[in-house]
C-alpha positions as CSV (number, residue, x, y, z in Angstrom):
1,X,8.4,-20.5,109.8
2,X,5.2,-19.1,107.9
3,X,7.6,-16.6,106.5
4,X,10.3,-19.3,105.4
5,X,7.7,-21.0,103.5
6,X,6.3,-18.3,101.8
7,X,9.6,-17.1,100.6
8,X,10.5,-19.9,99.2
9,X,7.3,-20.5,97.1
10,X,8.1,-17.9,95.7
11,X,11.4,-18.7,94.9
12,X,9.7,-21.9,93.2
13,X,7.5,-19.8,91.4
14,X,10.4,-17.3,89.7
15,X,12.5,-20.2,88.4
16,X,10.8,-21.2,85.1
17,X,10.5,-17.2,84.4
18,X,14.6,-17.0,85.2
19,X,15.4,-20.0,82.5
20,X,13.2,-18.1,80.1
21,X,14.6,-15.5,80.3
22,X,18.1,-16.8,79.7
23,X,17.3,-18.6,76.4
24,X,18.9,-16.3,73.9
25,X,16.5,-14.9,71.4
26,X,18.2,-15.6,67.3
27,X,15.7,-14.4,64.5
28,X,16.4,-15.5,61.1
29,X,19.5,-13.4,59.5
30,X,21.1,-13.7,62.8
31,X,20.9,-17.7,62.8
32,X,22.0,-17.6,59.2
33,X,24.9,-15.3,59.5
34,X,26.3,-17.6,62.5
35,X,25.8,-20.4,60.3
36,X,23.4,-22.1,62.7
37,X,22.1,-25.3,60.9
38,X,18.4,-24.8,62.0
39,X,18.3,-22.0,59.6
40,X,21.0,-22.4,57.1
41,X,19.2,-23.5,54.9
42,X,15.2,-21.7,55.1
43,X,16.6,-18.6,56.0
44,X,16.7,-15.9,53.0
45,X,19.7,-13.4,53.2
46,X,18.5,-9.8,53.4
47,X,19.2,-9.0,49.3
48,X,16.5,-11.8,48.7
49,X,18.9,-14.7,47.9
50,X,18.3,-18.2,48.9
51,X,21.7,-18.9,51.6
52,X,21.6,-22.4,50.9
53,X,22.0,-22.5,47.0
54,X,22.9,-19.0,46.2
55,X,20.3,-18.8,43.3
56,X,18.8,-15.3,42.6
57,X,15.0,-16.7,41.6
58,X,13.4,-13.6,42.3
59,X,15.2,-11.0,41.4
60,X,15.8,-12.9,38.0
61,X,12.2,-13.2,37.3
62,X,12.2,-9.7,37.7
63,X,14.7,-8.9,35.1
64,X,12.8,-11.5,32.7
65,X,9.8,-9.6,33.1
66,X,11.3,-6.2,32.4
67,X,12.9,-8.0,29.3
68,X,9.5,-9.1,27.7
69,X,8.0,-5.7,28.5
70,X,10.7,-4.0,26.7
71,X,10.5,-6.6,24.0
72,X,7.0,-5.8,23.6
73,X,7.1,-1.9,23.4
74,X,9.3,-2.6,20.8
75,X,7.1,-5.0,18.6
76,X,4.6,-2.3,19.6
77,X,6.4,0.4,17.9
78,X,7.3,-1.9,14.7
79,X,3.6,-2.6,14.4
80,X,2.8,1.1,14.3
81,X,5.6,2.4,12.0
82,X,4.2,-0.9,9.7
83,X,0.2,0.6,10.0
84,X,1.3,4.2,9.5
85,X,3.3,2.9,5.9
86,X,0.1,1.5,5.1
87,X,-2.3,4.1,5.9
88,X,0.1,6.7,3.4
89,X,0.2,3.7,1.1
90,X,-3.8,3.7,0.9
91,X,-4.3,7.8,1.0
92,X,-1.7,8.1,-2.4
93,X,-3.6,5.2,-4.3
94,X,-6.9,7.5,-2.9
95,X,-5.5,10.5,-3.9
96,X,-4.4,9.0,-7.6
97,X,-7.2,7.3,-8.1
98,X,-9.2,10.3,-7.4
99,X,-6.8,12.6,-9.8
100,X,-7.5,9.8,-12.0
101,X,-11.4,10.5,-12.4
102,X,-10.6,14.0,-11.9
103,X,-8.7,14.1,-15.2
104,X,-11.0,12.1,-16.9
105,X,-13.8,14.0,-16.2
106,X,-12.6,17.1,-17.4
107,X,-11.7,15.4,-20.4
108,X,-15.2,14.4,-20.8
109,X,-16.4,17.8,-20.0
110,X,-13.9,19.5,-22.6
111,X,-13.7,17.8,-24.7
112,X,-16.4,14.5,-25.5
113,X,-17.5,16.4,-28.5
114,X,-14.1,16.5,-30.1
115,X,-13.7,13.1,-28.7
116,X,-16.9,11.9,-30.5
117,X,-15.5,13.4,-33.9
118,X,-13.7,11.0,-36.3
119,X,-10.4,11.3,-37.7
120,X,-10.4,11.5,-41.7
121,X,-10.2,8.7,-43.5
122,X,-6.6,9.1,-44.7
123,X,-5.5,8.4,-41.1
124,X,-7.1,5.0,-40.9
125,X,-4.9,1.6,-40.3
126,X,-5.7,0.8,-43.4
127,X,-4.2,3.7,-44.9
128,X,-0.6,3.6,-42.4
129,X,2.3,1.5,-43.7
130,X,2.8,0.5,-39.9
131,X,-0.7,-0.6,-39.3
132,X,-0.9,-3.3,-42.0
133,X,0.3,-6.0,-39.5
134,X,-2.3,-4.9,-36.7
135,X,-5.2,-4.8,-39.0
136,X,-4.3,-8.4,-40.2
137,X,-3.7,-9.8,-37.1
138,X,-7.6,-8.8,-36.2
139,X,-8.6,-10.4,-39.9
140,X,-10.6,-13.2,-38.0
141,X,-13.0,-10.3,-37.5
142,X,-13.6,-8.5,-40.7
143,X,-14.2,-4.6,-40.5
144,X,-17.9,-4.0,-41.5
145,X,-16.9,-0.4,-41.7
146,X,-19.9,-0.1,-45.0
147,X,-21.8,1.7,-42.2
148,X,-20.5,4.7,-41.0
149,X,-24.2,4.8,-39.3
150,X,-24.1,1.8,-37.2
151,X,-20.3,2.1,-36.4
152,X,-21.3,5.5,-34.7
153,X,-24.0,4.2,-32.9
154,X,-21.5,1.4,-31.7
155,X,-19.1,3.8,-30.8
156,X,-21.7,6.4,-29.0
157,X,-22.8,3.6,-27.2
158,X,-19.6,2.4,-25.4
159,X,-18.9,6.4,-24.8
160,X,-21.9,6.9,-23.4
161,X,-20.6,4.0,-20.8
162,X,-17.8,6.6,-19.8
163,X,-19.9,8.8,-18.6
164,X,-22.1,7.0,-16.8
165,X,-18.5,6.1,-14.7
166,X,-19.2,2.3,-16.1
167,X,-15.7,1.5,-16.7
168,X,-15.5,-2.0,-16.7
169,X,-18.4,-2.3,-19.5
170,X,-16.9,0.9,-21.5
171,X,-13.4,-1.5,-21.5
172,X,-15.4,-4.3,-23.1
173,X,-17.7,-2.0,-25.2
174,X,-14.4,-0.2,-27.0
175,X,-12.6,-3.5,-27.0
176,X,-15.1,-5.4,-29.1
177,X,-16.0,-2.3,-31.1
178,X,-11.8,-2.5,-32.2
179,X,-12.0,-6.4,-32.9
180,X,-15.4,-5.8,-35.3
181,X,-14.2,-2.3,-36.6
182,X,-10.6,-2.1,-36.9
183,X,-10.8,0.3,-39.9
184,X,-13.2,2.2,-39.1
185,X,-13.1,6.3,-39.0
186,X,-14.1,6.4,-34.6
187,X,-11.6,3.6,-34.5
188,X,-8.4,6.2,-33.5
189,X,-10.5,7.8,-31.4
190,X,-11.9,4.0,-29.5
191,X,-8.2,3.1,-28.9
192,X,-7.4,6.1,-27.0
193,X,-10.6,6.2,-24.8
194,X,-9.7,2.3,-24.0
195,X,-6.4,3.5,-22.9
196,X,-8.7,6.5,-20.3
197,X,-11.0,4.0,-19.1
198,X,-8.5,1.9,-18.2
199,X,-6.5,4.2,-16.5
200,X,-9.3,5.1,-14.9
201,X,-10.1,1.6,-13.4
202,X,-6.3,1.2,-12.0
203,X,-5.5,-0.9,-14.8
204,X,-1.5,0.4,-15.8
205,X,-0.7,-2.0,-18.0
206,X,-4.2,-2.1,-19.8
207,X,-4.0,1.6,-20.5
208,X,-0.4,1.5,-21.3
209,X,-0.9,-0.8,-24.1
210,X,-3.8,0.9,-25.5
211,X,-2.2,4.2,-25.3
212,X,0.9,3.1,-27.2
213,X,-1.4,1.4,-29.7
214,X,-2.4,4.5,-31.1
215,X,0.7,5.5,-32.2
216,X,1.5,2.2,-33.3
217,X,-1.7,1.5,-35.3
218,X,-3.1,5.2,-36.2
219,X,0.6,7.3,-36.8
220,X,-1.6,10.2,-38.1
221,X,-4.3,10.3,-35.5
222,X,-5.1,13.5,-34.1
223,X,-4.7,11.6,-30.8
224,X,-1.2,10.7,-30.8
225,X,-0.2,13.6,-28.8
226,X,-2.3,13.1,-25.9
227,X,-1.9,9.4,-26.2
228,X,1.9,9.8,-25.7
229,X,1.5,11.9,-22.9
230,X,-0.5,9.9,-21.2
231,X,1.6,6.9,-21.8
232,X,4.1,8.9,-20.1
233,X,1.9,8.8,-17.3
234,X,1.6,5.8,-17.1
235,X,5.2,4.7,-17.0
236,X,5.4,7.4,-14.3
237,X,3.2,5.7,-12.2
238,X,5.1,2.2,-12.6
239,X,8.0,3.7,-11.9
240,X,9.8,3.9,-15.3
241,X,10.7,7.7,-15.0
242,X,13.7,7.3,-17.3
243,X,11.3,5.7,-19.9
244,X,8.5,8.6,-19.1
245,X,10.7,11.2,-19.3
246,X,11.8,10.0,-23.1
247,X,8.7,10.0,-24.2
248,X,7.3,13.8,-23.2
249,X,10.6,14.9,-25.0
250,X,9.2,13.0,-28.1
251,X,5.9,14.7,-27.8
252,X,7.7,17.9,-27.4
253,X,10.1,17.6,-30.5
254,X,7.7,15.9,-32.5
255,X,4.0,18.3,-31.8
256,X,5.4,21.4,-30.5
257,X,2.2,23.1,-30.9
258,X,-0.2,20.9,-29.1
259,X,-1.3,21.0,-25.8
260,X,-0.2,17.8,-24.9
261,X,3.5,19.2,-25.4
262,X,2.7,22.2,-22.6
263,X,2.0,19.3,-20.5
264,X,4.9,17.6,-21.4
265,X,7.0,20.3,-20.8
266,X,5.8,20.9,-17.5
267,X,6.3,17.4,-16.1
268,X,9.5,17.6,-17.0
269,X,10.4,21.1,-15.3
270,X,8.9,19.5,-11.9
């Protein structure tokens, strides 16, 4: 009887282990694929869609992501093709602005004593069919050209601001010394050294101007030649080669024998 009874406790006991064991184990792709309702709907398929709505969230924030980064290592490269423009755009205006004082200096060095010399008198506006208009277009300021003395010193004076690389006050000193001595003997000579310092300070169309003035107002000046050359310069710079390139064959026809016509002729062989 003790026997019976302790056989069937432990029958009693195994039962609850038996149904356990029975209850069929599901995990979450399996309950999915068999369209079970418990999971239908939380269950994500194995290539990370949603089973209930068929939306593709993540791998589409994915592709979004990759989009921008490309997006941005292309605005990346734009903004260093755009910086590399700019630095060569900076290192030519260095490198003409320093040919620029370059040039000048060894004109100073060469020649500031020829420079300082005045043309004779013959070669005056006053005494150039051409120039008639120019000097009475500056009659509001009457030449005082009685002293050669003091329109030497005038003229020394703004020269001696080219050298001391002052070129915004050697702009204003020539100017003025032109508008009170239009006739005067240094005048030639003023016009074209307005035309350098401008150049010199960047200013194209200020030294253009006063570069072709000295053809314009002193025909016979000694510094015609290297006035037209360096107004061909200038229209090289602002890009009017065609222009440029008419005028260095002027120089070249017209003063053969002058060393601004070498330097004609060899900016046109380049």
């Amino acid at each position: 009887m003790r026997k019976y009874r302790h056989a069937l406790t432990l029958t009693v006991l195994a039962l609850p282990l038996m149904a356990v064991a029975q209850v069929p184990v599901v995990d979450y792709e399996e309950g999915a694929a068999s369209g079970n309702s418990d999971y239908s709907t939380a269950a994500p398929s194995g290539d990370g869609a949603y089973a209930g709505g068929g939306a593709t969230a993540p791998s589409s924030a994915q592709g979004m992501l990759f989009m921008q980064l490309q997006q941005m290592q292309e605005e990346i490269a734009q903004l260093r093709g755009m910086l590399e423009e700019q630095q060569n755009q900076i290192q030519r205006l260095q490198q003409e602005g320093l040919e620029r004082y370059q040039d000048l200096d060894r004109r100073l060095s060469s020649g500031s004593a020829a420079g300082n010399q005045p043309a004779p008198s013959s070669n005056t506006a006053a005494s150039a069919g051409s120039s008639a208009p120019a000097a009475a277009s500056q009659g509001q300021s009457q030449s005082a050209s009685g002293d050669p003395a003091k329109e030497k010193l005038y003229y020394d004076a703004a020269f001696d601001l080219i050298k001391a690389k002052d070129f915004d006050k050697a702009s204003q000193a020539f100017a003025a010394f032109l508008r009170k001595y239009p006739d005067s003997q240094y005048a030639g000579n003023a016009q074209y050294w307005l035309g350098e310092v401008n150049l010199a300070k960047g200013d194209l169309q200020g030294a253009g101007q006063a570069f072709a003035r000295v053809s314009q107002a002193y025909p016979q000046h000694n510094k015609v030649p290297d006035s037209l050359y360096k107004l061909a310069d200038v229209e090289i710079r602002l890009g009017n080669r065609d222009k440029a390139q008419g005028i260095l064959r002027e120089v070249i026809a017209q003063y053969p024998n002058t060393s601004a016509a070498q330097l004609a002729q060899r900016q046109l062989n380049r």
